[in-house]
C-alpha positions as CSV (number, residue, x, y, z in Angstrom):
1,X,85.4,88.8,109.4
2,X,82.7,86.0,109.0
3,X,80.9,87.8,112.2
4,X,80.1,91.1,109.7
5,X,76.6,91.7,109.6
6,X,77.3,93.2,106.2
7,X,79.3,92.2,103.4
8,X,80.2,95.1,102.1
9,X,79.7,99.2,102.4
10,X,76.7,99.1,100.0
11,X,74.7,96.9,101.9
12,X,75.2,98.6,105.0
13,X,74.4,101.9,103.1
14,X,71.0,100.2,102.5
15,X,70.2,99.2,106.2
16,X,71.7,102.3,107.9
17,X,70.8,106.1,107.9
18,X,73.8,107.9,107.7
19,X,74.2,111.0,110.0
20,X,72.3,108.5,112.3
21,X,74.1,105.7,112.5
22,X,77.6,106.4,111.1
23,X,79.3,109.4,109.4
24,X,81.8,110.1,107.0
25,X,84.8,112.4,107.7
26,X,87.1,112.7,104.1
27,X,89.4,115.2,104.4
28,X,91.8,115.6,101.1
29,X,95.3,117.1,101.2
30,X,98.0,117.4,98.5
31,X,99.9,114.1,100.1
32,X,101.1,111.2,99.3
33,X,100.0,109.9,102.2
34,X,96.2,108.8,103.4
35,X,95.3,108.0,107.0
36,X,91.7,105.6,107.3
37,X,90.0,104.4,110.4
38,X,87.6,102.3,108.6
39,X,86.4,101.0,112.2
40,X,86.3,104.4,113.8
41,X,83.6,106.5,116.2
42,X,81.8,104.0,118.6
43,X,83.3,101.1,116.3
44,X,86.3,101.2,117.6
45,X,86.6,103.4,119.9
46,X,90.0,105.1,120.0
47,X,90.7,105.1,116.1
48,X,89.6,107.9,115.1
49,X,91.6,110.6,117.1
50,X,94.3,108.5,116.9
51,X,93.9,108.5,113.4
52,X,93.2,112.1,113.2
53,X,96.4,113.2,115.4
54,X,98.4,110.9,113.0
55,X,97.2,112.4,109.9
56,X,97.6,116.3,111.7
57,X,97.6,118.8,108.9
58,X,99.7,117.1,106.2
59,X,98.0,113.7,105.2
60,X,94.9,113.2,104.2
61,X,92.3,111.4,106.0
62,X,89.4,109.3,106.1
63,X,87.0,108.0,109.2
64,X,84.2,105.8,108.7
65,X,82.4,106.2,112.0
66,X,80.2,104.3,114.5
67,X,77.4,106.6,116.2
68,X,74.7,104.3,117.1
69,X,74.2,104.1,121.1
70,X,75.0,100.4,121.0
71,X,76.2,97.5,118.5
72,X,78.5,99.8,116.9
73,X,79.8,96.5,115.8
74,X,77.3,95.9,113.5
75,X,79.0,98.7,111.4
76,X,82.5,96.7,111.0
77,X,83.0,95.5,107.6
78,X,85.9,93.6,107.1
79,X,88.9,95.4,105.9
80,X,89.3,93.0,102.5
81,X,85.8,94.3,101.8
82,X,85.7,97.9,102.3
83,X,84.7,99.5,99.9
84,X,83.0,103.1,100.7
85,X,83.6,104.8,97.3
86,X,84.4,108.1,98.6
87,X,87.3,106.4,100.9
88,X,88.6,104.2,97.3
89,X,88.4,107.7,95.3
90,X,90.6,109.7,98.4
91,X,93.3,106.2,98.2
92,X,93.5,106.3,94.2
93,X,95.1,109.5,94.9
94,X,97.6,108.6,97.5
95,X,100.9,106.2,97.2
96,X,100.6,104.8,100.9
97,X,97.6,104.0,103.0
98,X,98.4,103.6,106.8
99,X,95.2,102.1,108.6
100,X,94.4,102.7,112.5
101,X,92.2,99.5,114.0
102,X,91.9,98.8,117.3
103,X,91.7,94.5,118.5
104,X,90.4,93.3,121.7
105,X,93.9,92.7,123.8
106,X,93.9,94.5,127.0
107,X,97.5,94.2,127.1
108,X,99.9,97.5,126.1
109,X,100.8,96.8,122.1
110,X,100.7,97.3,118.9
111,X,100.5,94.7,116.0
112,X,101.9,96.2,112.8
113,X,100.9,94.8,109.7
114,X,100.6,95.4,105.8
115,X,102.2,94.4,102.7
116,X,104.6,97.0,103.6
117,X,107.1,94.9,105.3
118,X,110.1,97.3,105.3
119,X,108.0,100.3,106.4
120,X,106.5,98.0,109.2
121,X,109.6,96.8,110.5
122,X,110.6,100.4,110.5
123,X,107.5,101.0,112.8
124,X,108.1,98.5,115.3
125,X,111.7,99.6,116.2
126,X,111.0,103.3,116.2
127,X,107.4,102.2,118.4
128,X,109.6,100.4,120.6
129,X,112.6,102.7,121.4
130,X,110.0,105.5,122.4
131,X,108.3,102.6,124.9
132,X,105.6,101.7,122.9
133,X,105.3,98.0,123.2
134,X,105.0,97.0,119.3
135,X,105.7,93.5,117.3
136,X,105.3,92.6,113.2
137,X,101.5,91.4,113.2
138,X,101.4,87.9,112.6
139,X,98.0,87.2,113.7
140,X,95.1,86.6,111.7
141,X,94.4,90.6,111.4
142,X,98.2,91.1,109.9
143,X,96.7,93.0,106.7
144,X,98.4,91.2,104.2
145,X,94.9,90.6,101.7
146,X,95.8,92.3,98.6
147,X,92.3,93.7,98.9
148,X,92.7,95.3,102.4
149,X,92.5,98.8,102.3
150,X,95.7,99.7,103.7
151,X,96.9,97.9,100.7
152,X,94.9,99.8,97.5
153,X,96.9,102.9,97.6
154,X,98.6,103.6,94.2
155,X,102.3,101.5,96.0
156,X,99.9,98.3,96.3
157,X,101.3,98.0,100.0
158,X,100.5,99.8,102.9
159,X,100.7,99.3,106.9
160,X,97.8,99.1,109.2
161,X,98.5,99.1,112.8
162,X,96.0,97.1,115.4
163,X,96.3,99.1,118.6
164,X,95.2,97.0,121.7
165,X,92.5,98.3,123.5
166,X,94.8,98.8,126.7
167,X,97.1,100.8,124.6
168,X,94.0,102.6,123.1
169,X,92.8,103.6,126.8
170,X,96.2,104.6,128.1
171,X,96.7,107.5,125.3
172,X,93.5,108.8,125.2
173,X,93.7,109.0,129.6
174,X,96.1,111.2,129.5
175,X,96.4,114.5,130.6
176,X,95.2,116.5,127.4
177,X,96.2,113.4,125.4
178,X,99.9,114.3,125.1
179,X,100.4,110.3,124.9
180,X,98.3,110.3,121.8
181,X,100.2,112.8,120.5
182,X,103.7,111.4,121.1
183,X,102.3,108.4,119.4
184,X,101.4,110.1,116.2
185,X,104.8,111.7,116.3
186,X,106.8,108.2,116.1
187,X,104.3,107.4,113.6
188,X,104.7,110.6,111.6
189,X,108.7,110.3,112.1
190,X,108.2,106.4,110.0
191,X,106.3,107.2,107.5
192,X,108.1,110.7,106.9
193,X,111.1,107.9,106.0
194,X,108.8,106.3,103.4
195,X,107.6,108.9,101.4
């Protein structure tokens, strides 16, 4: 994104205190599977438990997160260019990377994108039948880049999934977030397919 203040995770490593203004959450498991919200904490907001419900006890997981009190999106770098060394060593591990990000919509939807294309497909039709408005992500932010993140696990293609912010708000308002967790559940049922 041209808009990133920095280019990469090294620079921003320079710049900003860690513990301060983000933190780090890597959490390895013996899976195939790794869950990243490279966007998550104040970033993004939303990603992270999203991210977190997805990735439950069996897949490992990594959040980069935004803790500043304001211009958490000072902290985005660009998904083509993340590069936090502890995230790449967790992803050399694993065969699939699914990414959570969240865009700007307001309306109820998620964009499903990566290299992945049969696994994304898969996501959209299982997302929709359990009335989750979903669509293949042919926007700008499809995460296609053979350098995006979702895309550097040891398959070379991966899925990341841009949750609107309406959608965002609507799981995470509800009571004791059982939305959030049917969510992750159609999620988990998909990738349980692929893997």
């Amino acid at each position: 994104m041209s808009s990133d203040r920095y280019r990469d995770f090294r620079q921003l490593a320079r710049h900003e205190q860690e513990g301060c203004a983000f933190r780090r959450v890597v959490v390895p498991r013996p899976s195939t599977v790794t869950i990243v919200a490279p966007h998550g904490g104040r970033i993004e907001p939303g990603t992270s438990p999203i991210a977190r419900a997805i990735a439950a006890e069996d897949y490992a997981l990594y959040l980069f997160e935004g803790l500043k009190p304001g211009d958490n999106r000072h902290l985005h770098i660009t998904s083509a260019n993340f590069d936090d060394p502890q995230c790449l060593g967790l992803i050399s591990r694993s065969r699939l990377v699914l990414t959570v990000h969240g865009c700007r919509d307001w309306d109820v939807r998620v964009y499903v994108g990566g290299r992945h294309q049969q696994l994304a497909r898969r996501l959209v039709a299982l997302l929709n039948r359990h009335h989750f408005p979903a669509e293949l992500d042919r926007t700008y932010h499809a995460g296609i880049h053979t350098r995006n993140i979702c895309n550097r696990g040891t398959l070379r293609q991966g899925v990341q999934l841009e949750l609107s912010a309406g959608l965002r708000r609507s799981l995470l308002r509800s009571p004791r977030q059982t939305e959030v967790r049917r969510f992750a559940g159609v999620i988990r049922a998909g990738l349980g397919t692929a893997v």
